[in-house]
C-alpha positions in Angstrom: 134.8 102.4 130.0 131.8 103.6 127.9 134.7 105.9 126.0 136.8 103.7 125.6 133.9 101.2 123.7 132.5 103.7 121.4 135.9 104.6 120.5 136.2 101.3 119.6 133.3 100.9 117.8 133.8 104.0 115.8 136.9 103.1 114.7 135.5 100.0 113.2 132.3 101.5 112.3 132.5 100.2 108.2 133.3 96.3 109.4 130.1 96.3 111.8 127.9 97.5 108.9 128.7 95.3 106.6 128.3 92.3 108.9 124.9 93.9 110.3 124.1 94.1 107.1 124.9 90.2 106.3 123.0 89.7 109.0 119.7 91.3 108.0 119.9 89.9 104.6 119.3 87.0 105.7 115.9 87.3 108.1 113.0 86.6 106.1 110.4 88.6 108.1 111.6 91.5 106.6 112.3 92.2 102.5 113.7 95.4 103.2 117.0 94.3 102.7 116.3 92.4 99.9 114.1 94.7 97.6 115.7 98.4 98.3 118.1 99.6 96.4 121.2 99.5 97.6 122.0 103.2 97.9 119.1 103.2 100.0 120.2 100.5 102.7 123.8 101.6 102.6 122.1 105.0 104.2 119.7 103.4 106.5 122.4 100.8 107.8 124.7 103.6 108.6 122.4 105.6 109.3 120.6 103.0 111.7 124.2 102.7 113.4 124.9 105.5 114.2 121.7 106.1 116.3 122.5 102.6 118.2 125.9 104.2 119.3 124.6 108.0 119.8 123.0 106.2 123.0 126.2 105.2 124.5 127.1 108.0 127.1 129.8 108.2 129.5 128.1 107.1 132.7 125.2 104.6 133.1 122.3 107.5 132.6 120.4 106.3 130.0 119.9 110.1 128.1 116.1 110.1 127.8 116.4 112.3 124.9 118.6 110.4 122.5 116.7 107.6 123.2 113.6 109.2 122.2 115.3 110.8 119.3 116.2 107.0 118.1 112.9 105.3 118.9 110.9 108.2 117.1 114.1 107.4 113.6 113.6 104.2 113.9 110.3 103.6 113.6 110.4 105.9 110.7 112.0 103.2 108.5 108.4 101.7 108.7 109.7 97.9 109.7 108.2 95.2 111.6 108.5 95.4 115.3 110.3 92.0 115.1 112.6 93.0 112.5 113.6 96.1 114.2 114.1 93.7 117.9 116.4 91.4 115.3 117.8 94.7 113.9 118.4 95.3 117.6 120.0 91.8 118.5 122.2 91.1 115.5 124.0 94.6 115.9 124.9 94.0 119.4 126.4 90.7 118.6 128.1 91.5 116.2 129.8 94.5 117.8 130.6 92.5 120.8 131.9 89.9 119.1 134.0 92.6 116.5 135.2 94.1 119.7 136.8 90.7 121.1 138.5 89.7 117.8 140.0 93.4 117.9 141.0 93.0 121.6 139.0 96.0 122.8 137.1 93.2 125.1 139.1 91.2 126.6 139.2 88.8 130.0 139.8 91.6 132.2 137.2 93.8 130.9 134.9 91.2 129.9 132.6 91.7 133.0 131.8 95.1 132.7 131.4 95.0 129.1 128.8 92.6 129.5 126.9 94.6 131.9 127.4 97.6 129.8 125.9 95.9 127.2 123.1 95.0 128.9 122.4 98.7 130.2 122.7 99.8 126.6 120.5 97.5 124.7 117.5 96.6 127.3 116.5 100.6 127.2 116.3 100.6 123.4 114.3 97.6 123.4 112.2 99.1 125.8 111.5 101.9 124.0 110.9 100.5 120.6 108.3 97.8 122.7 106.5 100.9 124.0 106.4 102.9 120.8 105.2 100.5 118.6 102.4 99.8 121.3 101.6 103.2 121.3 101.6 103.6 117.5 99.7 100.2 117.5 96.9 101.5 119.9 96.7 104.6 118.0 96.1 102.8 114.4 93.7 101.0 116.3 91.8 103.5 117.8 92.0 105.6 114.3 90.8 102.4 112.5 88.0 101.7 114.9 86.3 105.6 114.6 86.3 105.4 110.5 84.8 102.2 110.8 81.9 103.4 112.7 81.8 106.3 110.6 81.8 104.3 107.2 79.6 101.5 108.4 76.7 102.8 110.3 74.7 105.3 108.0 71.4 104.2 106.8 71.2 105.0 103.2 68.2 105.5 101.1 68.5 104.3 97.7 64.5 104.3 96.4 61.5 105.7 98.1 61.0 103.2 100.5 63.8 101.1 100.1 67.1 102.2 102.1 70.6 99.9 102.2 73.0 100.1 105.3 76.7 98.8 104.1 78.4 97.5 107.3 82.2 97.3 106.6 84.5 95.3 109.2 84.4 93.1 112.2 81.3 93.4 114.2 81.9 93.7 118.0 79.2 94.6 120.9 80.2 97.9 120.7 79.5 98.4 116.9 76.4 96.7 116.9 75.0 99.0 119.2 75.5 101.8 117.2 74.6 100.0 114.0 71.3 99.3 115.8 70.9 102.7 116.8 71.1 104.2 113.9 69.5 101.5 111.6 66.2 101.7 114.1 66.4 105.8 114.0 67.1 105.8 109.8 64.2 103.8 109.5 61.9 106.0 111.0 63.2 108.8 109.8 63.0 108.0 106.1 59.8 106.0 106.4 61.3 103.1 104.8 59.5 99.8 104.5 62.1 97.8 103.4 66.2 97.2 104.6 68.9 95.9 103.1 72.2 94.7 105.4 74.8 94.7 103.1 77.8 92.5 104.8 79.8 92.8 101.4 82.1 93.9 103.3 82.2 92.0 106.9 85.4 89.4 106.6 84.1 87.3 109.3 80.4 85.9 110.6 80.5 84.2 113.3 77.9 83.1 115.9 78.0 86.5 117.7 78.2 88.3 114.4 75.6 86.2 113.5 73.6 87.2 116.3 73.8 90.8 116.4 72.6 90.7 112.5 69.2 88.7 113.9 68.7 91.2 116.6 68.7 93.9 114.0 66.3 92.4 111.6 63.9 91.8 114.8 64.3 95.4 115.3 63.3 96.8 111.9 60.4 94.3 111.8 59.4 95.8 115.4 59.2 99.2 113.9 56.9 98.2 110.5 59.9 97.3 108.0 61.2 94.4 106.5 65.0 93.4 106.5 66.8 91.7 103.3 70.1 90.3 104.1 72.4 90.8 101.1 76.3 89.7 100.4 76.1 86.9 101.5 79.3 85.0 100.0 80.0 80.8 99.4 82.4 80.8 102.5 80.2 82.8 104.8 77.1 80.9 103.4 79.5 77.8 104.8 80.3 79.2 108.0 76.3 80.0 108.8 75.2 76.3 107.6 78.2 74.9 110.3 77.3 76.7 112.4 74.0 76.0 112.8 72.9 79.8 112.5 69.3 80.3 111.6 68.6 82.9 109.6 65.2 81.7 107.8 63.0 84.4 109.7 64.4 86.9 106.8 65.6 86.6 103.4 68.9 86.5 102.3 70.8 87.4 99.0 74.3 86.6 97.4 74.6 90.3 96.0 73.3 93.8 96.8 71.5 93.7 93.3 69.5 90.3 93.8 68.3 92.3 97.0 67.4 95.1 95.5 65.5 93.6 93.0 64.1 91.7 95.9 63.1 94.9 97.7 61.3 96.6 94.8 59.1 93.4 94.3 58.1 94.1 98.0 57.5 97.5 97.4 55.4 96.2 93.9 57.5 97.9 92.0 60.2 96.5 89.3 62.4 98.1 87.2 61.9 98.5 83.2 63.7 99.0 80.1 62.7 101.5 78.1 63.2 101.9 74.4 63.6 105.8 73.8 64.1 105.2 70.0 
């Protein structure tokens, strides 16, 4: 029966691309389809094809390695998880329905069909579920290190006067490190006054919020003063709704208001000087 099918489908192989490809033209989640030259998705529809039916073998086995081989392809072509599930859905109703008009499926075959349908597409899906969760996981993991790397280095700037950018969302984990190195920078470069940059933080929220307070508590413990700089309209917005107090240290809209800030602290200011 499986034979018989993919004979079928190949020898129809140009009318199921162009309607898979009618198909995908019109879902929005994806501008693949929309923006790539058409050279281009002439080779990937054909191309994307040809791996669905390079899994059809001639018993119910599902071969492990051409299914590998078209889950590692296909998430090559760098789409959505949801486009490539619609990718997915559209081609296998459009072959089946291709198939009936032909008279390849018919009422006496219909049955098995179906069900050989079913243990066709439900392992692909599988696979791409599982490797774009893996890949996803991954990213994350990768994401999660350079963040800790980029945003957790106490940096001095002046004698005395040392700036710690934090870059990203703030969780229980980060802030441990943030803390630990912010308390051991301080120390170690004598510094007398701190500057949280949270330029870069998209979100504060209570528990971000929170986590900042503890480490200005922390740097006061240990002789130093804490200056709390980027502080933007929207997050200035999100604080006052929140009902976040932050008046046991100051605060600045830019890194160079607090740095001005933190050399008046230090009784020092900075000068022009005319060299003419």
């Amino acid at each position: 029966m499986n034979k018989y099918m993919v004979e079928g489908i190949n020898q129809h192989m140009d009318d199921i691309i162009e309607r898979w490809q009618m198909s995908m033209e019109k879902v929005e989640e994806e501008r693949f389809f929309q923006f790539m030259p058409l050279q281009l998705i002439e080779k990937t529809s054909r191309e994307f094809v040809e791996l669905m039916t390079s899994n059809i073998t001639d018993d119910d086995i599902v071969d492990e390695m051409k299914l590998n081989d078209f889950t590692e392809k296909v998430v090559r072509f760098g789409w959505s998880i949801k486009f490539v599930n619609k990718a997915i859905d559209n081609f296998s109703q459009i072959t089946f329905n291709l198939l009936e008009e032909k008279g390849v499926i018919t009422n006496s075959n219909l049955r098995p069909i179906m069900d050989l349908f079913t243990n066709w597409i439900r392992p692909l899906r599988g696979s791409i579920i599982q490797a774009y969760s893996t890949e996803w996981e991954r990213t994350f993991s990768l994401q999660r290190i350079a963040l800790q790397e980029l945003s957790a280095s106490l940096i001095p700037v002046f004698d005395k006067i040392s700036v710690m950018p934090l870059v990203g969302t703030i969780d229980s984990e980060r802030a441990k490190l943030i803390m630990e190195n912010l308390l051991e920078g301080v120390v170690r470069q004598r510094a007398e006054v701190v500057l949280l940059d949270i330029t870069g933080v998209p979100v504060v929220d209570t528990m971000v919020a929170h986590h900042i307070i503890q480490a200005a508590d922390a740097v006061r413990l240990v002789g130093a003063k804490c200056i709390l700089v980027g502080i933007r309209p929207e997050i200035a917005q999100t604080i006052v709704t929140l009902g976040i107090n932050l008046n046991d240290f100051t605060t600045t809209s830019t890194l160079r208001r607090g740095m001005q800030e933190a050399l008046r602290l230090t009784n020092r200011t900075i000068v022009e000087v005319d060299c003419s």
